[in-house]
N, C-alpha and C positions, 0 to 999 in steps of 0.2 A: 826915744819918745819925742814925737812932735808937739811942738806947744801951740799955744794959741795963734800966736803972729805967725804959725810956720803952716797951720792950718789955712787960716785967710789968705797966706799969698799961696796958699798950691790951690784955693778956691779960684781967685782972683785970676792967675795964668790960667786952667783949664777955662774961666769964659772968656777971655781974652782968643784963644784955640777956639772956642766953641763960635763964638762971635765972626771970627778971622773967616774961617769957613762957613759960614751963613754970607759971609757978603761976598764970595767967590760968586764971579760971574759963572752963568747958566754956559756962555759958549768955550770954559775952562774946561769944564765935565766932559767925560766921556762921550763922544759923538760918532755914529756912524756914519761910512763915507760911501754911498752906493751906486756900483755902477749898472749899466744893464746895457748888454752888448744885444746889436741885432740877434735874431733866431735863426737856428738853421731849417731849412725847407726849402726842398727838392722837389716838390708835385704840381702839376697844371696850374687842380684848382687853389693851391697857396699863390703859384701867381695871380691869378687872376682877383685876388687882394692885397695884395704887396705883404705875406703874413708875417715874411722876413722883417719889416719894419715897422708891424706890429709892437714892437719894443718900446716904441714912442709912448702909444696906448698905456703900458704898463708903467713906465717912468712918470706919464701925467696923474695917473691914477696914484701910483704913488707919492708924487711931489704934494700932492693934494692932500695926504693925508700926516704929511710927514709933520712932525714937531721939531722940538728943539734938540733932541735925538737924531735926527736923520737927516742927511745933507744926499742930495742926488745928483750924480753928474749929468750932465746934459750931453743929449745923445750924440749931436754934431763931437764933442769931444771927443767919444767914447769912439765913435765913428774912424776921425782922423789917427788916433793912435793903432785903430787895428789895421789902418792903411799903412803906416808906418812900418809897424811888425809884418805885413802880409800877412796878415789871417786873414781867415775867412770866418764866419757863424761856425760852419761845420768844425773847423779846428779847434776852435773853444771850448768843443765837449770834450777835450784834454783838459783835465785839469792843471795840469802845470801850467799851459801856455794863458786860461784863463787869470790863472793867480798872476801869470808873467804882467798880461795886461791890465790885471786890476792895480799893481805895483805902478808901474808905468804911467798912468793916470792918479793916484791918489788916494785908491778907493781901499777901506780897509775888506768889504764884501763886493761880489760880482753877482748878476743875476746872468747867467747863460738856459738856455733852451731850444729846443725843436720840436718842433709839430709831427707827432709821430701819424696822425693822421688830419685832411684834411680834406672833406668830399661832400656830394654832393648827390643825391638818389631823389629818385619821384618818390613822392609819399604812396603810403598805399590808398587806393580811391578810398573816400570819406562821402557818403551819402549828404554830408551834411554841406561839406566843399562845393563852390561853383566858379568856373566851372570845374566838371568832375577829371582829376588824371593833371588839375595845374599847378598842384602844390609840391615844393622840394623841401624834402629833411638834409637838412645841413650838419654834420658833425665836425666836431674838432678835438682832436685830442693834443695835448700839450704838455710835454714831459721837461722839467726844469729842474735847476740845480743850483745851490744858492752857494757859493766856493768862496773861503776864507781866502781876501787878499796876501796877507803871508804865508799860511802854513799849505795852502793849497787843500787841504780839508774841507769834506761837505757841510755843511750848517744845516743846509735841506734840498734832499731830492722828496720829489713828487709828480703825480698825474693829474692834470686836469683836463678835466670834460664837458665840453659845451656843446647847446643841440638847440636847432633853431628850424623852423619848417615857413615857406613864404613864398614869395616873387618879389622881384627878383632871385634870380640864384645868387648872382654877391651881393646883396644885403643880407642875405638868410646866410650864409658862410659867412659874413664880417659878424655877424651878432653871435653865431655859435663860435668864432673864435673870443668874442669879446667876453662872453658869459665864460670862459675858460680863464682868460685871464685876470677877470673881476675876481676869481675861486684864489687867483695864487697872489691878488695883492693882497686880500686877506689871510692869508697862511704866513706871506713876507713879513705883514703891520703885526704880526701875532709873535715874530723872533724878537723883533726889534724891539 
């Protein structure tokens, strides 16, 4: 049976614990460490907006939204180590050599991806359009994977879809890829 002095001090140590751990700095806690390697794409019109380093896009958008949760490596980093390794975008959709490279840089998550479609078509004439036959629908599909830096495990795959119609032809393809990418930092900001 506990008596009274043996109550007050098992009070007294538990705020002591309780206390100890309230003044733990915020950057002790658990933090994510993310990287996000260029994309792969292989099509015209992906080059004709560099959709490969589109990553940037994504990594801002990200950085931007990140708290004290989430640390992003910067892409030049992410860049030189896959020179290092010899990757390529396209080889990262291995997951091992992904996890290989998130290890290798810091990161405990990888953002990899490829633009599974990326084009460009006349709209169909719009009476309302002028002039008529000058307007392009731009799609972009965008297939990613968000890969556990250690275990090499998925966190999230998904597709996203962006669609944008205009003149230029690469500004209506940088904005339907951009509205794709805006879809998947929201799905990232929603793990983390």
């Amino acid at each position: 049976m506990i008596g009274m002095r043996g109550k007050r001090l098992s009070t007294m140590a538990l705020g002591v614990v309780l206390l100890l751990e309230g003044l733990r700095p915020a950057a002790a806690q658990t933090r994510t460490v993310l990287a996000i390697a260029d994309f792969a794409d292989e099509g015209a019109d992906g080059r004709l907006i560099q959709a490969s380093r589109l990553s940037r896009y994504l990594q801002e958008k990200l950085q931007a939204r990140a708290g004290d949760g989430l640390q992003v490596v910067a892409g030049d980093e992410v860049r030189a180590a896959m020179r290092t390794q010899g990757v390529a975008p396209l080889d990262l959709l291995s997951r091992s050599r992904a996890a290989t490279l998130a290890t290798a840089i810091g990161a405990s998550r990888i953002v990899i991806g490829t633009w599974r479609t990326l084009s460009v078509s006349a709209a169909p004439d719009d009476p309302s359009s002028s002039p008529r036959g000058s307007e392009h629908m731009a799609t972009a599909i965008f297939e990613m994977w968000l890969i556990d830096g250690t275990s090499g495990g998925v966190t999230l795959q998904a597709t996203f879809v962006g669609r944008a119609s205009g003149l230029p032809i690469r500004l209506a393809l940088l904005q339907a890829a951009r509205e794709a990418l805006n879809q998947a930092v929201k799905a990232i900001a929603e793990i983390q």
